[in-house]
C-alpha positions as CSV (number, residue, x, y, z in Angstrom):
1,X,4.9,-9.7,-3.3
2,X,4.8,-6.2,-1.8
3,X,8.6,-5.3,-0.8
4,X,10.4,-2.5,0.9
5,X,14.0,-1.9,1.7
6,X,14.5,-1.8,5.5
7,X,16.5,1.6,4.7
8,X,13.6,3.5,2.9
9,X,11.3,3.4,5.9
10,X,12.0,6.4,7.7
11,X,11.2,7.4,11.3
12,X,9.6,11.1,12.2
13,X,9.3,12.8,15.5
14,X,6.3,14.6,16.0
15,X,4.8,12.4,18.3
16,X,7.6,12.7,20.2
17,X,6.9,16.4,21.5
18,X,7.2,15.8,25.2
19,X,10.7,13.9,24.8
20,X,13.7,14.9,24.2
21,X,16.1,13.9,21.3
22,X,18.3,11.3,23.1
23,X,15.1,9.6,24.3
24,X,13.1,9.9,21.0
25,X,16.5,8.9,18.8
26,X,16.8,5.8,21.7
27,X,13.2,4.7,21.1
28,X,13.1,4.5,17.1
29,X,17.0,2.7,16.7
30,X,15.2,0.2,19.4
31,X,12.0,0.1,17.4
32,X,14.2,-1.3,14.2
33,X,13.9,2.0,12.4
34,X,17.5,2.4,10.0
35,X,16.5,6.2,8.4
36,X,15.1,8.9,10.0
37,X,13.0,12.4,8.6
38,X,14.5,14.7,11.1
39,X,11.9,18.0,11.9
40,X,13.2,21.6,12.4
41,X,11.2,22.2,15.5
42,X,11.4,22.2,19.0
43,X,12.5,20.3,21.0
44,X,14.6,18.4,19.0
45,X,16.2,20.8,16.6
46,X,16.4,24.7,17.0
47,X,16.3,26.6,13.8
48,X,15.0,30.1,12.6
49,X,16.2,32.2,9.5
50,X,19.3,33.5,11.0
51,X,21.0,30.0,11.9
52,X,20.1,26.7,13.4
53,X,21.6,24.3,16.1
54,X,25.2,22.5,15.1
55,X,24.2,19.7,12.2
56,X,26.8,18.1,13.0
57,X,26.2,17.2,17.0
58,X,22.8,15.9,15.9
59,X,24.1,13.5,13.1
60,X,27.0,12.4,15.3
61,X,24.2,11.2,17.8
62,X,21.6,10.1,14.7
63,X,25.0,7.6,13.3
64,X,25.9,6.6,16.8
65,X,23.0,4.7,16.8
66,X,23.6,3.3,13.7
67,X,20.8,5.6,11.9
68,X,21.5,8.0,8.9
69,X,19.2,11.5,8.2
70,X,17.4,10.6,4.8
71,X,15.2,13.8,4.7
72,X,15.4,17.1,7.1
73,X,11.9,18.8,7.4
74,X,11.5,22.6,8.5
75,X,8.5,23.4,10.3
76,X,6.3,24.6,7.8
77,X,2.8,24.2,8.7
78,X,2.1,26.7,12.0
79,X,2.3,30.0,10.3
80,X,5.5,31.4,12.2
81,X,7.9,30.2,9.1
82,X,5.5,29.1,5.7
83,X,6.8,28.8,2.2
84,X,3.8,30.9,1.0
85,X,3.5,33.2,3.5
86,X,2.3,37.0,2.1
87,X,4.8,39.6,0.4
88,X,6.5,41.8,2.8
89,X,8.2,41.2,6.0
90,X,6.5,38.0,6.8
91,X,7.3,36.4,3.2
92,X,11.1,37.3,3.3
93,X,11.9,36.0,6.9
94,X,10.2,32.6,5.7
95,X,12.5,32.8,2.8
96,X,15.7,32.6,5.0
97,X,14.2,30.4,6.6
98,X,13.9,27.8,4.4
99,X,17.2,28.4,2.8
100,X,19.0,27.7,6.1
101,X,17.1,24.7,6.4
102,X,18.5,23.4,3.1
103,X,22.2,24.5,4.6
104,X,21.4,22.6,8.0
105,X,19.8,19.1,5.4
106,X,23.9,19.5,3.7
107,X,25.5,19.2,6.9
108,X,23.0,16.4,8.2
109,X,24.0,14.5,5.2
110,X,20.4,14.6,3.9
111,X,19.4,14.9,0.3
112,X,16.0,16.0,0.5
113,X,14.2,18.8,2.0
114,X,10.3,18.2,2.1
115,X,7.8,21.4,2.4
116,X,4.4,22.7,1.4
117,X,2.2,25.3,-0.1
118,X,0.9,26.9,3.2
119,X,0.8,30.5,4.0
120,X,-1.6,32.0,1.7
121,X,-4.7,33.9,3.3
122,X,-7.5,32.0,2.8
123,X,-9.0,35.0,1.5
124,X,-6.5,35.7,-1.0
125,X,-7.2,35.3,-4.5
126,X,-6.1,31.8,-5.9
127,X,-4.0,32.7,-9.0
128,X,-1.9,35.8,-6.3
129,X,-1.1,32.6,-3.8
130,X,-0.7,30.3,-6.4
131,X,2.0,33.1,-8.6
132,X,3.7,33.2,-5.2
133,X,4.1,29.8,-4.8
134,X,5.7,29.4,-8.1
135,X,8.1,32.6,-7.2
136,X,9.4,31.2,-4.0
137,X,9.8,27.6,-4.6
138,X,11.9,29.4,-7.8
139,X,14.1,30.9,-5.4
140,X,14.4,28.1,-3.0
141,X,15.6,25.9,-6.2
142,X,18.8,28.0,-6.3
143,X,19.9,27.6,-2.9
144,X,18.9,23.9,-3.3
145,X,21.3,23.6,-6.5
146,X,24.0,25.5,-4.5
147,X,23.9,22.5,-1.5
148,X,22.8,19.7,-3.5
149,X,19.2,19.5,-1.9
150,X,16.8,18.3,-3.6
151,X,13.2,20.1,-2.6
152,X,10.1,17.9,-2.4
153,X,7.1,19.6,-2.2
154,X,3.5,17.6,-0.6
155,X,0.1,18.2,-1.1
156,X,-1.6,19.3,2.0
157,X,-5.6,19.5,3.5
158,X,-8.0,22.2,2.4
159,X,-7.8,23.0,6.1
160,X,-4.2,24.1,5.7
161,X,-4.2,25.8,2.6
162,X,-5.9,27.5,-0.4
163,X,-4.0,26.2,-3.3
164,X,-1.6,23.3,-4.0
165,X,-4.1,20.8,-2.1
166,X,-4.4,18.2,-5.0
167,X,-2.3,16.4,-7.5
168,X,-3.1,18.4,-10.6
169,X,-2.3,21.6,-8.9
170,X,1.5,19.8,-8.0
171,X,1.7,18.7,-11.2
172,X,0.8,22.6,-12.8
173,X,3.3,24.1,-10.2
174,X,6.2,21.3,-10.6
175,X,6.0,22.7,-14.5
176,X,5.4,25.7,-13.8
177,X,8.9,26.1,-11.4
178,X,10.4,23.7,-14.3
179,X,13.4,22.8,-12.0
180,X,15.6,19.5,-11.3
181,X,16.0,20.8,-7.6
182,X,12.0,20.5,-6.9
183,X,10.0,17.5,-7.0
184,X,7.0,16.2,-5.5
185,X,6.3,14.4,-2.1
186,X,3.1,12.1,-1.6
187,X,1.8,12.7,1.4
188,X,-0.7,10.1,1.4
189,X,-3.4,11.5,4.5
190,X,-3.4,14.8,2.0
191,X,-3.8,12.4,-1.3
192,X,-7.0,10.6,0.6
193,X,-8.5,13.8,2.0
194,X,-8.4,14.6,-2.0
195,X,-9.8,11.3,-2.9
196,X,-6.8,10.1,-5.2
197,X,-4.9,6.9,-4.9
198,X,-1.0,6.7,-5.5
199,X,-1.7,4.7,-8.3
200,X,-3.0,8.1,-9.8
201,X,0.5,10.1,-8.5
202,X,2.7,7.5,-9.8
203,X,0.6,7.8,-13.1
204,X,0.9,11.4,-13.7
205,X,4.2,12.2,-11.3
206,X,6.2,9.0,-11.5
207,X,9.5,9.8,-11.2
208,X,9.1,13.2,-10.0
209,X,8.0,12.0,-7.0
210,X,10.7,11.7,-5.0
211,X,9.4,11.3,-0.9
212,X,6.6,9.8,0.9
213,X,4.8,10.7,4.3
214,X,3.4,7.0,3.6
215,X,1.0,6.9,6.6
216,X,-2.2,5.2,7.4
217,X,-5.3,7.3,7.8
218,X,-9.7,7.4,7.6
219,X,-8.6,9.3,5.2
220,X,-7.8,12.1,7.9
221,X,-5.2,11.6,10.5
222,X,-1.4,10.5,10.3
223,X,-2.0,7.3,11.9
224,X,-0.1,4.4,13.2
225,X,-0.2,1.5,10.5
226,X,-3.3,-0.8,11.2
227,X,-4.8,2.6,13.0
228,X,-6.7,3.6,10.1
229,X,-8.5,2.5,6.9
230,X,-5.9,2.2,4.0
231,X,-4.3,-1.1,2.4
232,X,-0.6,-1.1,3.3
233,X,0.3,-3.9,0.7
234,X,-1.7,-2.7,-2.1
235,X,-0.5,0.9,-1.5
236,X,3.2,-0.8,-1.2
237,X,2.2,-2.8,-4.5
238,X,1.7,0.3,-6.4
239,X,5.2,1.7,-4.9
240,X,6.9,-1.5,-6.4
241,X,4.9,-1.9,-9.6
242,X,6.7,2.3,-10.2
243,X,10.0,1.3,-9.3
244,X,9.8,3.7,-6.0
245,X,13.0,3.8,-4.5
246,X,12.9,6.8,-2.1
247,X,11.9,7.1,1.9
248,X,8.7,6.5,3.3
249,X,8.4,8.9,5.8
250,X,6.1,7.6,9.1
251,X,4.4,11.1,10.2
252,X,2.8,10.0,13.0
253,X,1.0,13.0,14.6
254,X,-2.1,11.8,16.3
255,X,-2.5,12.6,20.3
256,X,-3.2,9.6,20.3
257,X,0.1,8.6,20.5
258,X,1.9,11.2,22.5
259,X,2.0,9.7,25.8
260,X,3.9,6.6,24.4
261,X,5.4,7.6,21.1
262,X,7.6,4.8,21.3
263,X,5.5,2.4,21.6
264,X,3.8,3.5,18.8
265,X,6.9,3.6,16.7
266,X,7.8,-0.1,17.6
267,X,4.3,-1.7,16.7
268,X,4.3,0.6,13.5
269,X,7.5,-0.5,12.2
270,X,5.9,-4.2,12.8
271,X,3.4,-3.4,10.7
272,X,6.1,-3.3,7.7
273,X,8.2,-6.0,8.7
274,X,6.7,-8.9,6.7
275,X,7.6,-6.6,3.5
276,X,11.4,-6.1,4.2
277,X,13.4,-7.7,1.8
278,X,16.7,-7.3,4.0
């Protein structure tokens, strides 16, 4: 039967963007959830690429409730801070960026730092962005090696970006960087916008792949389990049948759902419960 630690199911806030961080940490500790994926973004955590708020105020409150931070998560999809961002001024600032976001994940007490591909012009041409990519996810790896992060890097939507959008393009650039501090993330809204299945990750990835946004979706959306189209214990199947052990992030980012993002949080986490095994 389709199993899941109660620990690997991790709790995300983006739904949450009308609450604060005491409400929004009350709701999901309520809702059952053990793990969270924290976001750098407002208004729950202040960063940029000169500092970020005290780590160690935010897991004191995260632990209080008897949670841990499994996975800290810079904002890197509006275009004010993006791993590929263009050479210059832009490109550099994103760089410090992401470097003090894996400093802030150490002092969470998280071990993974999840990010994307996006920043490239859409314009651009594909092997420039895609050269890029390779560079800066190079550079990252040494600050990741230095704190002990380890970088996972999703797929995203054709929408978002030019290049890195499907599974053979991760696969190229994993080998391509060729480091132990970057691996891949499964973001399964981006995998179904593709038209792969994790079966197909796990077959060409397996253990490389070391987080999930696991989420439900038509394929687009990041949908509350039951919300959308896909087949949680098959998809949880193929997790178990590779030995999975990391987080499965719940990246719940529908408007559907801001009005009451706890209550979406509490009847998602239901929607797992018959597969905990403690």
């Amino acid at each position: 039967m389709a199993h899941i630690r109660r620990e690997q199911l991790a709790a995300i806030g983006i739904h949450y963007v009308y609450y604060p961080l005491d409400y929004m940490l009350d709701a999901q500790a309520k809702a059952g959830y053990k793990t969270i994926e924290m976001l750098g973004m407002a208004p729950h955590y202040l960063m940029d690429e000169t500092g970020f708020q005290d780590p160690a105020e935010l897991r004191k409150k995260v632990e209080a409730r008897g949670m841990t931070i499994g996975c800290f998560t810079p904002e890197c999809a509006t275009y004010y801070y993006t791993m590929n961002a263009p050479e210059g001024g832009f490109h550099d600032r994103s760089m410090e960026y992401f470097k003090r976001g894996i400093e802030a994940a150490e002092k969470m007490g998280a071990k993974k730092l999840l990010t994307n591909c996006i920043g490239a012009p859409f314009d651009e041409e594909y092997g420039r962005a895609y050269d890029r990519a390779v560079r800066s996810l190079r550079e990252l790896a040494k600050t990741a090696a230095d704190h002990g992060v380890t970088i996972a890097v999703e797929t995203v939507r054709p929408e978002e970006s030019r290049v890195v959008i499907t599974l053979p393009e991760l696969a190229r650039l994993l080998k391509d960087v060729d480091s132990p501090w970057v691996k891949a993330g499964l973001d399964t809204v981006a995998m179904g916008v593709a038209g792969e299945t994790p079966r197909q990750w796990f077959e060409t990835l397996g253990r490389d792949i070391v987080h999930t946004h696991f989420i439900d979706g038509r394929p687009y959306a990041h949908l509350v389990w039951g919300d959308g189209l896909y087949p949680l214990e098959k998809y949880l199947d193929v997790l178990n049948e590779f030995g999975y052990e990391g987080l499965l992030g719940q990246e719940i980012t529908d408007g559907r759902y801001f009005d009451d993002p706890a209550a979406a949080d509490a009847r998602n986490f239901r929607a797992f419960e018959p597969f905990f095994e403690n």
